[in-house]
C-alpha positions in Angstrom: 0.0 0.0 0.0 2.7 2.0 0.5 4.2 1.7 -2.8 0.7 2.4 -4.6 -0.3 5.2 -2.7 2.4 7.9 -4.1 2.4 6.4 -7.7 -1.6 7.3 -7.5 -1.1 10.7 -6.3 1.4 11.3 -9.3 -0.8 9.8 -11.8 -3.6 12.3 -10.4 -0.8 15.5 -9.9 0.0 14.4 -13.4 -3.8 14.5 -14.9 -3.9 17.5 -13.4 -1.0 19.4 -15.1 -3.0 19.6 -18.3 -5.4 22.4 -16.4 -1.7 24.7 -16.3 -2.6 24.7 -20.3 -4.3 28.0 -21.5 -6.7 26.0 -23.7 -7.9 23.9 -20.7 -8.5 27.1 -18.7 -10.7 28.8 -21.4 -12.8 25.6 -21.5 -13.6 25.2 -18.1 -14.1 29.2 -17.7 -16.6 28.8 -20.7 -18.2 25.7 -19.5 -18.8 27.3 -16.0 -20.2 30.4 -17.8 -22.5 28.8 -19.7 -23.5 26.5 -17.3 -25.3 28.7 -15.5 -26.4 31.1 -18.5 -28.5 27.7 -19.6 -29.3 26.0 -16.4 -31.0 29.6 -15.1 -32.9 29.8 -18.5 -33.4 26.2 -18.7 -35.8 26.4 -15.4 -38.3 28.6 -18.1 -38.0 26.6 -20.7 -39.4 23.4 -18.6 -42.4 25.7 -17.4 -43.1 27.0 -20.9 -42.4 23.7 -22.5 -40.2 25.5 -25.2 -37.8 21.9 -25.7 -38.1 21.8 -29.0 -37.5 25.6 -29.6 -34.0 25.7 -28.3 -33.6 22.7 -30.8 -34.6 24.2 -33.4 -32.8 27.2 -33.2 -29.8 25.3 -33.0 -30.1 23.3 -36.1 -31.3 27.0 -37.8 -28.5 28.4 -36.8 -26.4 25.9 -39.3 -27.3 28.8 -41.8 -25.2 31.5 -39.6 -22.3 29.3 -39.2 -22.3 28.2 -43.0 -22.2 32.3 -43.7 -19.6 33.1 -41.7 -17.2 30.4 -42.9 -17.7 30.9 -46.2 -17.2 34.9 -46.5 -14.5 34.8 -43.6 -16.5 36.2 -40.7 -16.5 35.3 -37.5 -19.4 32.1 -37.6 -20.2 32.3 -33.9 -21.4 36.1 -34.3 -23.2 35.7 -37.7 -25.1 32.9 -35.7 -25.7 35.1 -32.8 -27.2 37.3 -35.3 -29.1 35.1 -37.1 -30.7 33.6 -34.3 -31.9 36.5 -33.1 -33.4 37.1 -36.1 -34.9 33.6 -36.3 -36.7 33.9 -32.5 -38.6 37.5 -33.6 -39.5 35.6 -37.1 -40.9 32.7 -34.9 -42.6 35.3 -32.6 -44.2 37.1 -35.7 -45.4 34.1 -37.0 -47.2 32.8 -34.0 -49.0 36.2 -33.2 -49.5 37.4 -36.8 -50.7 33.9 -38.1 -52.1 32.3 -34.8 -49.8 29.1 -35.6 -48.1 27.0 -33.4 -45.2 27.5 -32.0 -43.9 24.4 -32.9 -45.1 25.1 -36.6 -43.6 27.7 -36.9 -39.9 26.5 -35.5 -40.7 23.2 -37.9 -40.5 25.9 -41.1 -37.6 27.5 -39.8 -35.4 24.9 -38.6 -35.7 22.2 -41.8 -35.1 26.2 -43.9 -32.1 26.7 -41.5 -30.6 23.7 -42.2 -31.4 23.1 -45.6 -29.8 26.5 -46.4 -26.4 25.6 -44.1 -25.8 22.8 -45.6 -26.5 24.2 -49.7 -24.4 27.2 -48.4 -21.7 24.9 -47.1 -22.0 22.2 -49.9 -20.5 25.3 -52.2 -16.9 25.2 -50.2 -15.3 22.0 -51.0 -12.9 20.4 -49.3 -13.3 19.4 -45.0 -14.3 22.2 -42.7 -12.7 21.7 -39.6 -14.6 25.0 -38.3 -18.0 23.3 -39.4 -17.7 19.9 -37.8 -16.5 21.9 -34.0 -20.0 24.1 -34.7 -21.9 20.4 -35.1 -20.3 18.4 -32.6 -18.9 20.9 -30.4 -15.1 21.3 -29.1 -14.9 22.7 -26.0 -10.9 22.8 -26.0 -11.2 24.9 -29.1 -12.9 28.0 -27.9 -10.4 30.9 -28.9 -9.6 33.9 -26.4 -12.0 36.1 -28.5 -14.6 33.7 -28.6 -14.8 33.3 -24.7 -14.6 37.1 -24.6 -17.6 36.7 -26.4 -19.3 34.3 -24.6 -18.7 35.8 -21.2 -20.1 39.2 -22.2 -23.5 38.0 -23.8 -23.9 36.0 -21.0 -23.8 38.6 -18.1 -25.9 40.3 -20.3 -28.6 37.9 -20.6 -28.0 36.9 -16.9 -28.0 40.7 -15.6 -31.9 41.0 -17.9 -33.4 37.6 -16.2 -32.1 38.9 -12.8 -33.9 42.2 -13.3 -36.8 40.6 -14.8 -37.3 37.5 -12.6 -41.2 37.9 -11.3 -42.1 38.8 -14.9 -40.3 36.3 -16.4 -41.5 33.5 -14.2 -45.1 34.7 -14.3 -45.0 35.0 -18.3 -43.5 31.4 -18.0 -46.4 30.4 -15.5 -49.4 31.9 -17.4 -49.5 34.4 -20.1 -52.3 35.8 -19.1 -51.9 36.0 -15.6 -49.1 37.7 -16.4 -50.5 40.5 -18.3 -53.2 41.0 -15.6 -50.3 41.5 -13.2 -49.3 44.2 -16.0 -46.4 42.2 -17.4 -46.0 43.6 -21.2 -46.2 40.6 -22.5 -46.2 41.7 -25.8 -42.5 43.1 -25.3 -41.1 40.5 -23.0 -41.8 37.5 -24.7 -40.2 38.0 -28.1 -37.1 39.3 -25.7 -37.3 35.9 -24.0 -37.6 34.0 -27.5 -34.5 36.5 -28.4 -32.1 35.8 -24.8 -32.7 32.1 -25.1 -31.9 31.8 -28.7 -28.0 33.5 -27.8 -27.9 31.1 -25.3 -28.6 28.1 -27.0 -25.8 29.4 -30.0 -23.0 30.0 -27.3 -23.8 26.7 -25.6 -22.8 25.3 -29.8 -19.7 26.2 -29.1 -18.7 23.3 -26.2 -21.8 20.8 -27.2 -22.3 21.6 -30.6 -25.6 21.7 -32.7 -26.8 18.3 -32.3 -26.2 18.1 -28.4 -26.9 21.9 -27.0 -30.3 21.2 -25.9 -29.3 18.7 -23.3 -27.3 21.0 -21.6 -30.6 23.4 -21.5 -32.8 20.5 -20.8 -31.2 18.1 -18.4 -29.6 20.0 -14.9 -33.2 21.7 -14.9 -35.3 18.6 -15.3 -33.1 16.8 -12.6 -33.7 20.0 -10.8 -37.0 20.2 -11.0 -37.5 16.3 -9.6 -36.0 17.3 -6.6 -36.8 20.9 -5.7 -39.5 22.0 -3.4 -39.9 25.4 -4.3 -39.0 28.0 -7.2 -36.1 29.7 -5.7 -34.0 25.9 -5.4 -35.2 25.0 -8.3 -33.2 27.5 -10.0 -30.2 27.4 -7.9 -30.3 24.0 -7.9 -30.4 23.6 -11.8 -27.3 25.9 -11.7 -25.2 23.7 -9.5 -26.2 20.3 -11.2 -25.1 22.1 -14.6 -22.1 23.2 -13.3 -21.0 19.3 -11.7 -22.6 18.2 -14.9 -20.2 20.6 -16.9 -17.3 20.1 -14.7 -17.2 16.1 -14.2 -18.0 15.8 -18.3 -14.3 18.1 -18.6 -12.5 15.8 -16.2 -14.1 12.3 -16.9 -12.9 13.3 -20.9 -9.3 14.0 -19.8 -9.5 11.3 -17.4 -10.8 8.9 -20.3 -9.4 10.3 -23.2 -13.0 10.8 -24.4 -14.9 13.4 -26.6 -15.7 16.5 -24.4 -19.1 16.9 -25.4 -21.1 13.8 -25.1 -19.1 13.7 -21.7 -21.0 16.3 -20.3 -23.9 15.2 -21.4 -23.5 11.6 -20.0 -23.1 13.2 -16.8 -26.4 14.9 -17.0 -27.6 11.9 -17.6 -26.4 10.4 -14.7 -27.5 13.4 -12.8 -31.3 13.2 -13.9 -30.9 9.3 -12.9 -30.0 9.9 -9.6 -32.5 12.7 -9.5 -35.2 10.0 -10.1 -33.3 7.9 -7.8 -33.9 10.3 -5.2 -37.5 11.4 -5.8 -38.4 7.5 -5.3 -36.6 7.2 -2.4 -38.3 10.2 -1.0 -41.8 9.7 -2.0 -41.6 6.0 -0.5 -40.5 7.8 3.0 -44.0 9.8 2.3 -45.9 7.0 1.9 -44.6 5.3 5.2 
């Protein structure tokens, strides 16, 4: 035991060495970020039941991404852009057409997509930049990406902060909210807006086809559990941020893709979330 014991601590001081590397730190400083950007906004999504919006805008926003890389501009703020516009498009539809959301997030996801990939389809050759977008590639963000990400997501943070009560009662009841006086009208497509920047800086560590888990799953697990509004929020933050942190180390650890990592350990979050719930409801029923 004696001989074990200090060739495990330098196999752990050694795993660890890889955190002194600048591209390690701007991961885990971006996945921390957007933890909490998505688990906060994650908690209305559930209680608006808006899954497959956040989807859809991420497979949309394959169109912004296939811009920038093709002309040269930055794709991660020609999808912020685009986005943006895609949630007031989705808005206008709904309230000028009386669809449903979901129709109208159909139309502009497959049109999304189907433009990306006839955009990309026109630059031949592998795009490196395009399968990161997809996939995701945590240990790729760039110093002026994670600029990027941090700044969007105090702001977004900083608006839910100030607009908690309305936000939670437009996500409750839309009409109750606007008897309360909520303008509705204003804060909704603002909402639709926020959560579609979110959901294109969370591409940037899980990637198109795996964003919405990172939305979907700390808040669900969350929402098994809580007792009450208030920890159901900070307790969606603190199971994205294990979720985020233990999908970083288990892929160093394992030499493992980053993103569907983190999303395993959601996964395993939600489980023992369930886990718990039974347990505790049994204890009721005693």
């Amino acid at each position: 035991m004696a001989e074990i014991r200090p060739f495990a601590i330098m196999n752990i001081m050694h795993m660890l060495d890889i955190f002194a590397y600048p591209f390690m730190q701007r991961a885990v400083i971006a996945g921390v970020i957007l933890a909490a950007l998505l688990s906060v906004l994650g908690v209305y999504v559930l209680l608006k039941r808006m899954s497959f919006f956040s989807d859809g805008i991420a497979h949309a926003s394959l169109a912004g991404i296939a811009i920038g890389i093709i002309f040269s501009w930055p794709p991660l703020i020609v999808a912020l852009c685009l986005s943006a516009v895609f949630a007031w498009v989705i808005y206008w539809i709904e309230r000028k057409f009386e669809l449903a959301s979901d129709t109208a997030i159909g139309i502009l996801f497959t049109t999304g997509m189907a433009v990306g990939v006839l955009l990309i389809s026109m630059r031949p050759g592998y795009q490196p930049e395009l399968i990161s977008f997809l996939f995701g590639n945590i240990l790729a963000i760039q110093k002026d990406e994670l600029w990027v990400i941090a700044l969007v997501s105090m702001g977004i943070i900083s608006f839910v902060a100030l607009q908690f009560r309305p936000l939670t009662l437009l996500a409750l009841d839309e009409e109750l909210a606007h008897a309360a006086h909520v303008k509705t009208t204003l804060l909704q497509p603002l909402f639709y807006m926020i959560l579609s920047l979110a959901v294109v800086l969370g591409i940037k560590i899980l990637g198109v086809i795996l964003v919405s888990a990172l939305l979907i799953l700390p808040s669900a697990s969350a929402r098994i559990v809580a007792l009450s509004l208030k920890r159901f929020v900070w307790l969606s933050v603190c199971f994205a941020e294990g979720i985020v942190l233990a999908g970083i180390l288990s892929s160093v650890v394992f030499n493992l893709p980053t993103g569907p990592m983190i999303v395993l350990s959601g996964t395993c979050c939600f489980v023992i979330a369930l886990v718990l719930r039974t347990f505790r409801s049994s204890d009721y029923s005693l």
